[in-house]
N, C-alpha and C positions, 0 to 999 in steps of 0.2 A: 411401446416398450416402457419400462419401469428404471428408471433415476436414482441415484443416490449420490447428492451431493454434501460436501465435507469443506467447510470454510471456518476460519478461525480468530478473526479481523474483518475489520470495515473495509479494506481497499478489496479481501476477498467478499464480501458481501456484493460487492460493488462488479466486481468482475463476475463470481457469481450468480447476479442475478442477470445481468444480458446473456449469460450463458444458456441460462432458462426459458429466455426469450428468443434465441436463436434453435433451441432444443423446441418446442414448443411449437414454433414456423415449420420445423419441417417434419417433426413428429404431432401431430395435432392430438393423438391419442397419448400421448408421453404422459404419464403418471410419475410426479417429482417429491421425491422426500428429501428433508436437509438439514444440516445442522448449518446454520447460517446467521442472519440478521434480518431485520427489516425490510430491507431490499429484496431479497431471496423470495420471501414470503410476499411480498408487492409484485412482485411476477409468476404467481402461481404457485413457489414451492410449500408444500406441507410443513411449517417449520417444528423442527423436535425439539431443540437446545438453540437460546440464543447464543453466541460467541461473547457477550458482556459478563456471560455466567463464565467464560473461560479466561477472562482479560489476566492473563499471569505473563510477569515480563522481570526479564533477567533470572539470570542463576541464583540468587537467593531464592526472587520469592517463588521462583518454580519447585524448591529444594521443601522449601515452609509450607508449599500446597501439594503436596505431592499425592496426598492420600486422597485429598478431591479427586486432582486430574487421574489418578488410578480408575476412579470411580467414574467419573466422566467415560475415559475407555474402555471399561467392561459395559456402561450400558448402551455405548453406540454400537458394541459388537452381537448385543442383542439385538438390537433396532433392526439392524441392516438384516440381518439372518432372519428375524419374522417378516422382511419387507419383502426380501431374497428379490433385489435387483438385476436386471440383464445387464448393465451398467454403476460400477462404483466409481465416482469421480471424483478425485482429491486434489483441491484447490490448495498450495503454498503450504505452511502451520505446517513445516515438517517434525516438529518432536510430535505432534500429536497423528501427524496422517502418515507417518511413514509405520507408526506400529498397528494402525488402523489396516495399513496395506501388506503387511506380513502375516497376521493374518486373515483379510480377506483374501490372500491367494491360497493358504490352505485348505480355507474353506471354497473354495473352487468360483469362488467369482469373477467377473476380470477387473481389472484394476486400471482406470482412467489418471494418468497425473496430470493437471492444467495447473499452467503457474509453475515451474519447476522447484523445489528445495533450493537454498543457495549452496551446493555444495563445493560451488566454482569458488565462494568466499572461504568457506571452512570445513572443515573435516570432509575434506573430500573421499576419504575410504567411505565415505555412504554409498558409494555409487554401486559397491556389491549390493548391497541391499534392493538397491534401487533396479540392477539387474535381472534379481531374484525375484522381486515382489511384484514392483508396474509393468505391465504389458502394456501399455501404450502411454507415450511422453509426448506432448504439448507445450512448447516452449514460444517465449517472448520476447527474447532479448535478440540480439542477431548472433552476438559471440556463444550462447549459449549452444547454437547447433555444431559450431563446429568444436564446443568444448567436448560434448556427449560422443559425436560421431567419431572425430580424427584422433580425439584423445585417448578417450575411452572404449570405442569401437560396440557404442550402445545406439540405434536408430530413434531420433526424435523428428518431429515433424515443427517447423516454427512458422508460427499463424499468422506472427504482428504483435503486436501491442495492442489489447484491449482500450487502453484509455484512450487511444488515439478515435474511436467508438464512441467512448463514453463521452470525451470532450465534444468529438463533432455532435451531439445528440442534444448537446447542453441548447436550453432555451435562450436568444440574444436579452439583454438585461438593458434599461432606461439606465444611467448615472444618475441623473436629478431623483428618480422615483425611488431608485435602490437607497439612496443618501435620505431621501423624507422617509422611508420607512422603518429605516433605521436610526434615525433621529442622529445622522451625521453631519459633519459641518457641508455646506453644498458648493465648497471651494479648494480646500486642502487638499493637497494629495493622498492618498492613500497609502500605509505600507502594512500590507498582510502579516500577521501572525501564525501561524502553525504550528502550533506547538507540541502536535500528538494528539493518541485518542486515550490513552491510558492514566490514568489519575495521576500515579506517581510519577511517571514524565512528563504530564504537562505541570504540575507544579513547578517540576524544576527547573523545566526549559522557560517559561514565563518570569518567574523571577531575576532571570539572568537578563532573557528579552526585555523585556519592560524597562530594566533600570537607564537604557538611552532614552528614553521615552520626554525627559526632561531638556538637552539634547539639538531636541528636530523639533518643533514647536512650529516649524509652517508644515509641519506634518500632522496628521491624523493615522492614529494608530488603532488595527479593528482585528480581535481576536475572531476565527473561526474556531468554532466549538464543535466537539465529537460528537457525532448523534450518539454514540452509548454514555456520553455524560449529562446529567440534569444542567438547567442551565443557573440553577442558584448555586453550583459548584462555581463556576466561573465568578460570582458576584465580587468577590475581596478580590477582584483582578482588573476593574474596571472601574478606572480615575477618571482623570479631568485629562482629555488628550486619548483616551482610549477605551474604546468600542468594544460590543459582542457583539456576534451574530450567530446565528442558531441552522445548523441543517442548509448553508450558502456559500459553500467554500468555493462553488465555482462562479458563480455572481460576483464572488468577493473577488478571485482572481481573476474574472475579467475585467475590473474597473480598477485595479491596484498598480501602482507605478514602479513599487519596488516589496522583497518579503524576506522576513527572516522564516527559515521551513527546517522541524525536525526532521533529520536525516530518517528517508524511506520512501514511499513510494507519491509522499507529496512535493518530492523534491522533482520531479518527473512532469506531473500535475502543473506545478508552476513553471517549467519551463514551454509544455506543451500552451501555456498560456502566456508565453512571452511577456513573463514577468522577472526581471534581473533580480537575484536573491543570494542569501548569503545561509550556507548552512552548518544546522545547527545542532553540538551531538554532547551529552555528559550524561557520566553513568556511575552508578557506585561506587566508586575507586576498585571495590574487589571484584566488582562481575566486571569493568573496564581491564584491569589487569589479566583477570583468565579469556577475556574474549580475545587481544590482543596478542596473545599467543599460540589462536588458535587460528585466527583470521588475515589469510596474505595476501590480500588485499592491499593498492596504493592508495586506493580513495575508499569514503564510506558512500557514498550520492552514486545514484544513479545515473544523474547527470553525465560525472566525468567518467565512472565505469564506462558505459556506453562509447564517450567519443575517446577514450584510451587518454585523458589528458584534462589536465586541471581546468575546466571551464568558470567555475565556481567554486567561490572560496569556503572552505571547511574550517569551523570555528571546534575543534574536540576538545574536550575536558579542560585543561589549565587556561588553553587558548579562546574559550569560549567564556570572556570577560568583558566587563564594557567598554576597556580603553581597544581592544582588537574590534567589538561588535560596531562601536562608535566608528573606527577607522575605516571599517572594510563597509558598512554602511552607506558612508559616504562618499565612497570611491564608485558606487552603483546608482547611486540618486544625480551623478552629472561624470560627465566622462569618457575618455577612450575606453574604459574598462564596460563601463555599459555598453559601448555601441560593440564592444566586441563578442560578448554576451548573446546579442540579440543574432551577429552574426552563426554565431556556435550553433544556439537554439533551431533554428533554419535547417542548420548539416546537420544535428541530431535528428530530428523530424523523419528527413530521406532514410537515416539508416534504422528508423523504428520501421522501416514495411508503410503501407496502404494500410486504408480503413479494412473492416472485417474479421478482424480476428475470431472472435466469438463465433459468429457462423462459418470460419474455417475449422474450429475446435468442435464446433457441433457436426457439422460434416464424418471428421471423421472420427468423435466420437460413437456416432450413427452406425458408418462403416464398419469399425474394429469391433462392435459392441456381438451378442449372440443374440438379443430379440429376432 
């Protein structure tokens, strides 16, 4: 059968491309086209459009690209239509794939959703759309089945968690070899950085990060860097006391002791690696202001979403300063708050499902598909 996948970020690259690899196992003839990343295309996909040519974040500067991303969407609605897939599957990037899925349903394709819209955080009148447009939903979270089903009386199917995949897949990492190749101290502890993949939020997140840096000094401090950014972007970020590293975020969080992580889907990533962290979230005062009233949500993490309850502390906009970063820091690096952390991490784990997600999503993507 004939693919067409639709990612719009790195963690959908990432999801993505085991997608491809599970699609691929049991379709051996599958012929895979995609708008994706590196990954996607490292597991067979044909790639069209990288997602770095897409990287637009918050309501400004989506507002100031608009005539791009216009353009962006009339030529993926060519692509698909000369490809004429038995299968369209739209990974997360709901502004861009939910209009990609209104119309490919006109145009009589069927419509895969993997990764669902957050529309459990905000503007949930999406879900008419989402009624009307996706013929088959593939969900992740656990709350999410019974949001679509009991709430809204839409049938989705929930596979698992992908990363729980991605992480068990991960190769075991040497400490001594990872610390000499990195030209790190081969003693201090570790505390991970994550600052994002997107230029203008990791400037801002890193500058706030960093400033404890002075602080923790029996610490070592080691930036994970976005595969869509160069790594002399990072250069003016990288002192005495702190580290890069390039395309290793999960080497990095298996040997890190403790992480500051911009609020998303690394906040997950680091828990799945039982690593106690403190998360991290500031936005333009005006795209903060209009998200905030659109978004009813208690937490912004995935973390505490999932276990319905504060696990980890959220550092947002005012609060995300150095005398609160300094405090909540150090309440993770020794303590009952750590060992309680580690306990949380454990019962999140049980309620993300088993491994396989991916190849329960390719299953029945398979199934519901017309090839």
């Amino acid at each position: 059968m004939k693919y067409y996948l639709i990612a719009g970020e790195a963690s959908g690259d990432l999801h993505g491309s085991n997608l491809i690899k599970a699609l691929k196992n049991k379709d051996p003839e599958a012929d895979i086209r995609c708008w994706g990343g590196d990954l996607m295309q490292a597991a067979g996909g044909t790639l069209v459009t990288h997602y770095k040519e897409r990287a637009f974040m918050g309501f400004l500067e989506i507002l100031g690209n608009l005539r791009k991303i216009l353009g962006f969407i009339k030529a993926c609605k060519a692509d698909i239509a000369e490809f004429a897939p038995d299968a369209l599957i739209l990974i997360d990037n709901s502004g861009f794939n939910l209009r990609i899925a209104a119309w490919a349903k006109e145009a009589g394709f069927t419509t895969h959703y993997y990764i669902s819209p957050q529309i459990w955080a905000s503007r949930e009148g999406r879900i008419e759309k989402i009624k009307r447009d996706v013929d088959f939903m593939y969900v992740i979270l656990p709350f999410e089945k019974d949001f679509y089903e009991n709430k809204h009386q839409y049938p989705v199917q929930f596979v698992g968690h992908p990363l729980i995949d991605a992480i068990g897949q991960a190769q075991a990492v040497d400490d001594a070899t990872f610390r000499k190749e990195n030209s790190l101290h081969p003693e201090k502890p570790i505390i991970a950085l994550l600052p994002g993949s997107r230029k203008q939020e990791v400037r801002k997140m890193l500058d706030r990060m960093l400033s404890v840096v002075p602080r923790f000094k029996d610490y070592q401090f080691v930036i994970a860097g976005a595969p869509s950014l160069d790594t002399e972007f990072y250069n003016s970020f990288t002192t005495e006391g702190v580290h890069f590293v390039k395309n290793q975020t999960y080497p990095l969080l298996s040997l890190s002791y403790a992480a500051l992580v911009t609020s998303g889907t690394a906040t997950l990533e680091t828990a799945l690696f039982k690593v106690p962290q403190v998360v991290c979230y500031r936005a333009h005062w005006l795209s903060y202001e209009i998200a905030k009233r659109i978004i009813t949500l208690r937490f912004i993490s995935l973390v505490n979403l999932i276990m319905d309850r504060e696990v980890v502390t959220e550092l947002i906009q005012k609060d995300l300063n150095t005398a609160r970063l300094h405090s909540e820091l150090e309440a993770i690096l020794n303590g009952p708050k750590r060992e309680a952390i580690f306990e949380a991490y454990y019962e999140l784990e049980q309620k993300l499902g088993g491994a396989g997600a991916s190849e329960q999503a390719a299953e029945g993507i398979i199934r519901n598909s017309k090839g």
